[in-house]
C-alpha positions in Angstrom: -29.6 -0.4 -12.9 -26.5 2.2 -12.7 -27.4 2.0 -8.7 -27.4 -1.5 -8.2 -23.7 -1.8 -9.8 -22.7 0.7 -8.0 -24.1 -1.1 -4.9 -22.8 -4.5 -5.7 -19.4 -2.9 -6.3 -19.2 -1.3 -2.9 -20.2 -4.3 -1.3 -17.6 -6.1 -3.1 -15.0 -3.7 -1.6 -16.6 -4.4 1.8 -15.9 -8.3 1.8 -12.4 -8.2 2.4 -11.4 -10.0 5.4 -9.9 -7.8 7.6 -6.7 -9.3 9.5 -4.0 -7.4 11.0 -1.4 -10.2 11.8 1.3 -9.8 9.4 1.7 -5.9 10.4 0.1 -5.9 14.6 2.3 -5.5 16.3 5.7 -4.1 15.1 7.8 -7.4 14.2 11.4 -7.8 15.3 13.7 -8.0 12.4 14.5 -11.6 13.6 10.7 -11.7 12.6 11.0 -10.1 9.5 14.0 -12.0 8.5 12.3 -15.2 8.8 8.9 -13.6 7.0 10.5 -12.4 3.8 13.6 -11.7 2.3 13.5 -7.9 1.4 15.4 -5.0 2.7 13.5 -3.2 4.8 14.2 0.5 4.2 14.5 3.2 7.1 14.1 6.2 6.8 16.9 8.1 5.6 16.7 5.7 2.4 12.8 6.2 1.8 13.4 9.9 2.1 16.4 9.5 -0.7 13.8 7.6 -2.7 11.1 10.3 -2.1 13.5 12.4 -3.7 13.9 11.0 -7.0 9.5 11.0 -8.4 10.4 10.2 -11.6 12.1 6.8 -10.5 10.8 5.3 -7.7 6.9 4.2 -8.0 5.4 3.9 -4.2 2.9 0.5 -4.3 0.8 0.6 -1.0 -0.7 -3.0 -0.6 -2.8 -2.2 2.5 -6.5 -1.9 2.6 -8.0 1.8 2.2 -9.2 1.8 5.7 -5.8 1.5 7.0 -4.6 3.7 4.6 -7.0 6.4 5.9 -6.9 6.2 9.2 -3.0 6.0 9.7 -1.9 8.1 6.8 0.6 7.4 4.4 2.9 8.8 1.0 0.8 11.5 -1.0 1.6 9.6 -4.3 0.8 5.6 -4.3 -0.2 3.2 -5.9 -2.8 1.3 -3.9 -3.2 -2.6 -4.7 -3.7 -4.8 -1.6 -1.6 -7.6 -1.0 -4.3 -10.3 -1.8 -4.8 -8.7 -5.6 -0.7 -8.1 -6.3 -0.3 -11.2 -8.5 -3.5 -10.3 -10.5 -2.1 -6.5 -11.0 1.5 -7.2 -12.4 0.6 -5.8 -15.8 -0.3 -2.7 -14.2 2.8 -2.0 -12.7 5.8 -0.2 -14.8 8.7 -2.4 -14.9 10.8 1.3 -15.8 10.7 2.1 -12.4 12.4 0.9 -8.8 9.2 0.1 -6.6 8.6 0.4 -2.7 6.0 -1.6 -1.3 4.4 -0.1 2.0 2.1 -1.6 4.4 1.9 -0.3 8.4 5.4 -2.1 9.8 6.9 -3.4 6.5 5.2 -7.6 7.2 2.9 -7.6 3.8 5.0 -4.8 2.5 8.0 -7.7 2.7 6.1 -10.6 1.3 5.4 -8.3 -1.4 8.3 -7.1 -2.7 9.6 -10.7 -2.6 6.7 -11.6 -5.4 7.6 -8.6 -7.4 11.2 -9.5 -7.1 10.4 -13.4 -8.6 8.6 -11.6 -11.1 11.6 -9.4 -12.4 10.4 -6.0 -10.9 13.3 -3.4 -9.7 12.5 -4.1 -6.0 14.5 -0.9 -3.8 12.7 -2.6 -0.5 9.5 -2.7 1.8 8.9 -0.1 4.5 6.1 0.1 7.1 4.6 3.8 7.2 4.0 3.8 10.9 8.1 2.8 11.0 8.9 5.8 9.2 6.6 8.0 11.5 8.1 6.8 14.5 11.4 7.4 13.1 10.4 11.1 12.7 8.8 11.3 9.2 5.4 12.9 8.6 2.6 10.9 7.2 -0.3 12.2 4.7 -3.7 11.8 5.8 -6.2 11.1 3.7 -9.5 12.4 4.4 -12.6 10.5 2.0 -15.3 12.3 0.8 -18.2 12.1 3.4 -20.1 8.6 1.7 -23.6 10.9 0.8 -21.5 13.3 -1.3 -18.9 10.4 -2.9 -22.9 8.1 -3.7 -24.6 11.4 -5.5 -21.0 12.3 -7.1 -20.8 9.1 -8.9 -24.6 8.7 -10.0 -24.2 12.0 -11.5 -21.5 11.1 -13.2 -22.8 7.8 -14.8 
């Protein structure tokens, strides 16, 4: 029984629908402008942010694929865009939040639902903007899938 959870939860995870248009490729800020009303943070105002843990929560609303294979902040909070609404009570309302997606698009629409919802929004950002701009990214490496399965039955 544990097994068959587990497998219906994985393939849960594995029927989002994967679309790339509001981040592929880098929109203009006339593009962003018209998208979303947030400030988009460069950054020398991320890296101020960074700076201050105890403040500023990180909320990465991009899928774990893309968060894997293009890196991003060592301390998140992952929700993906499509699930933000159904998450506001798990978001501290104590803290100024970032939203981050690849170049700031669902990062945008974002923090403009969190801002009608009375969150302290500081901005979006898109993580492959700040790596161009010259910051370093973390990559995340996953557990190889055999070793993360047997870790969790074990568990259970």
């Amino acid at each position: 029984m544990k097994k068959i959870i587990l497998m219906m939860a994985i393939s849960l995870t594995s029927a989002v629908p994967y679309t790339f248009a509001a981040d592929s490729p880098a929109p203009t800020a006339a593009v962003q402008a018209q998208a979303f009303k947030a400030h988009v943070l460069n950054r020398a105002e991320l890296d101020a942010l960074i700076a201050q843990p105890d403040k500023v929560l990180f909320i990465d609303v991009r899928r774990p694929d893309e968060i894997t294979s293009i890196g991003g902040f060592p301390v998140y909070l992952s929700i993906q865009s499509n699930d933000l609404e159904k998450k506001l009570a798990f978001i501290p309302k104590d803290r100024r939040i970032v939203l981050l997606s690849n170049h700031a698009g669902r990062a945008g629409k974002s923090a403009d639902l969190l801002s009608t919802k009375g969150f302290d929004v500081a901005g979006a950002a898109g993580v492959q903007n700040y790596e161009a701009e010259g910051g370093t990214l973390t990559k995340i490496i996953p557990p190889a899938a055999k070793q993360a399965l047997n870790t969790a039955i074990k568990t259970q």
